[in-house]
C-alpha positions in Angstrom: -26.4 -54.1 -10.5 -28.8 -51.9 -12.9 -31.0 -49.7 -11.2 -33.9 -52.1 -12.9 -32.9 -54.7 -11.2 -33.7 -56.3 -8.0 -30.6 -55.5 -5.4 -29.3 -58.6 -4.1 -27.8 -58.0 -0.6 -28.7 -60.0 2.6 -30.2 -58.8 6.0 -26.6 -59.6 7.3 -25.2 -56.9 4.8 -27.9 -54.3 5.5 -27.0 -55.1 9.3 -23.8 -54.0 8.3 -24.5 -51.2 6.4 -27.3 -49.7 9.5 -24.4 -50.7 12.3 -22.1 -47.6 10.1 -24.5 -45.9 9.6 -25.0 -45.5 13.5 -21.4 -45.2 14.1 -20.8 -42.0 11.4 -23.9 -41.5 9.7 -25.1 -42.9 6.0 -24.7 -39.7 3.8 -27.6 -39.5 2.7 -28.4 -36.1 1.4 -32.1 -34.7 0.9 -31.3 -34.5 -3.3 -30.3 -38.5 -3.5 -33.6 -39.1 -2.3 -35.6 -37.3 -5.1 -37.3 -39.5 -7.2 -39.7 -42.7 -7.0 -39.1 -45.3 -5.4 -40.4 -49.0 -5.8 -40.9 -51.1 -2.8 -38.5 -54.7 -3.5 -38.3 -56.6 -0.3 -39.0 -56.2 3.3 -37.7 -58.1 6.4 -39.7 -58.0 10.2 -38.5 -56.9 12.6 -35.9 -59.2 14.1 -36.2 -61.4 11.0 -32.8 -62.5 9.0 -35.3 -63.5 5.9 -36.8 -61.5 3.7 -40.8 -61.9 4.3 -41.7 -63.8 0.3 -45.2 -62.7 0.8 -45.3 -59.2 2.0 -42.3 -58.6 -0.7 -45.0 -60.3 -3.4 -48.0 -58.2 -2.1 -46.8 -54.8 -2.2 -44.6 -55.2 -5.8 -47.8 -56.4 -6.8 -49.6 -53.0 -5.6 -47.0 -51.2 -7.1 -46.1 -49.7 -3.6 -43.4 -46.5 -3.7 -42.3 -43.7 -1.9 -41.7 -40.4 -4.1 -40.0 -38.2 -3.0 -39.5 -34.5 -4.4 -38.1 -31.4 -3.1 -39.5 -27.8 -3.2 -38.9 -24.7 -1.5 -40.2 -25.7 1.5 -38.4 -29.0 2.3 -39.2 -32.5 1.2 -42.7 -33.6 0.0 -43.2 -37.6 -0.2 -46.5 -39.5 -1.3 -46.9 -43.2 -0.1 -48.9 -45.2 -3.1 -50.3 -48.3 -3.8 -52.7 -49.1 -7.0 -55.2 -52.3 -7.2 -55.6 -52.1 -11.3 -57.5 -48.5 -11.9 -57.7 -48.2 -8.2 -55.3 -45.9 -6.3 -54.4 -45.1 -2.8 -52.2 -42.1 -2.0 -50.8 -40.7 1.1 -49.4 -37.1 0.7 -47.5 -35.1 3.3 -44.2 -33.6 4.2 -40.7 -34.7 5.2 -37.7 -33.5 6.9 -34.0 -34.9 7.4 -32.8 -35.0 10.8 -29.7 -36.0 12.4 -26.0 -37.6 10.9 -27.8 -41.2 10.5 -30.1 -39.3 9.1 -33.7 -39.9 10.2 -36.5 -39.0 7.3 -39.2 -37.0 9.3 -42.3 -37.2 7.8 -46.2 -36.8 8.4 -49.1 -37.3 5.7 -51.5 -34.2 5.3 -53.7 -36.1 3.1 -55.2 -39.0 1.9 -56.2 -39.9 -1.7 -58.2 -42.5 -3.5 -58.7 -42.4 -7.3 -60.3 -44.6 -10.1 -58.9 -44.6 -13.2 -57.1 -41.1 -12.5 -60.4 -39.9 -11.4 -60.0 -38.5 -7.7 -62.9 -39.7 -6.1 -61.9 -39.2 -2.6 -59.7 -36.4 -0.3 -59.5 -36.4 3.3 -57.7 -34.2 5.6 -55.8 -36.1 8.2 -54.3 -35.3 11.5 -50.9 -34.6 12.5 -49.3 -37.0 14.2 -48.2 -36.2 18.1 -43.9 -35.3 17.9 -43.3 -38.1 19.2 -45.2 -40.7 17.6 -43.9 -39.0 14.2 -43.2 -42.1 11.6 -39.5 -42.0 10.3 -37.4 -43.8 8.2 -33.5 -44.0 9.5 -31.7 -43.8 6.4 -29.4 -46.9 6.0 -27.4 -46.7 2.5 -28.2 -45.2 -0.9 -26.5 -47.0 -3.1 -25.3 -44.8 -7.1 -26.9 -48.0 -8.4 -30.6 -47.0 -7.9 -31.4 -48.6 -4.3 -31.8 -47.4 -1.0 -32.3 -48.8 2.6 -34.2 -48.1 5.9 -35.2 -49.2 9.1 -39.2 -47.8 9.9 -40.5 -46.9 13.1 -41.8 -49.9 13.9 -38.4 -51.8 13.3 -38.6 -53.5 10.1 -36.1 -53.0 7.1 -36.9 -52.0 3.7 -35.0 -52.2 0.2 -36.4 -49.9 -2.4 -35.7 -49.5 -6.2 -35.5 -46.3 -8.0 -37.3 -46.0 -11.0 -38.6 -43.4 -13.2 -37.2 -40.1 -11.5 -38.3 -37.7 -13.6 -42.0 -38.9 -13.7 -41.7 -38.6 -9.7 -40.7 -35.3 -9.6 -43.3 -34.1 -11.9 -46.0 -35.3 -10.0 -44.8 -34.7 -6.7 -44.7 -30.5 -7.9 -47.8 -30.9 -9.6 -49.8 -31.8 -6.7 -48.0 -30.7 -3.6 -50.1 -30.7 -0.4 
């Protein structure tokens, strides 16, 4: 499979993969994560089918993850655009753990219009222990990568342009 392409595995496979993951951790380094990553399909929680319409929605808002690294540690931004319209959520992340978890907590919110910035809010951190994660499942060579959320879904993610990730993500580091 291209890294254009839509993956084509099956909850039951991604059950697979999470289940080895648990037993000796995914291998998921921090520098396999850098890049942007398109949202392709999510399944609910406790769901063996991928949900059609939530997949639909957010490839339709162009929802990603991009994830860059710096000094520091890991800096992601969470984005969705409605035509000129875009919403942003920046913050920092950490690995944690053999699985491993991806840590993270937004510092700030964006929206812009048309690349204009026309709002910026400062928002709070989260308690410890109500700190969203992602527990890394697989990251496939061929551009796709798996995770279970916080609140128990899965998620399949595309990578696409790396390089046009990592720029931005250094450009505009909380």
């Amino acid at each position: 499979m291209s890294a254009s392409a839509s993956p084509e595995i099956s909850a039951r496979e991604l059950l697979q993969l999470e289940q080895q993951a648990r037993r000796s951790g995914s291998g998921v380094e921090a520098d396999a994560l850098q890049g942007c990553w398109q949202l392709q399909l999510v399944w609910p929680k406790g769901q063996q089918r991928a949900s059609a319409f939530s997949g639909w929605l957010l490839r339709g808002l162009s929802a990603r993850l991009e994830i860059g690294l710096d000094p520091e540690g890991l800096l992601l931004s969470n984005a969705v655009n409605l035509g000129a319209v875009e919403l942003r959520f920046r913050g920092r992340g950490r690995l944690e753990g053999k699985r491993p978890l991806l840590l993270f907590s937004f510092e700030q919110l964006q929206l812009s219009l048309g690349g204009w910035r026309i709002v910026e809010r400062t928002l709070p951190a989260p308690a410890p222990q109500r700190m969203p994660f992602f527990a890394l499942i697989h990251r496939d060579p061929s551009g796709w990568l798996a995770a279970r959320g916080r609140g128990g879904g899965l998620a399949l993610w595309r990578l696409a342009d790396h390089a046009a990730a990592v720029a931005n993500m250094t450009a505009t580091a909380p």
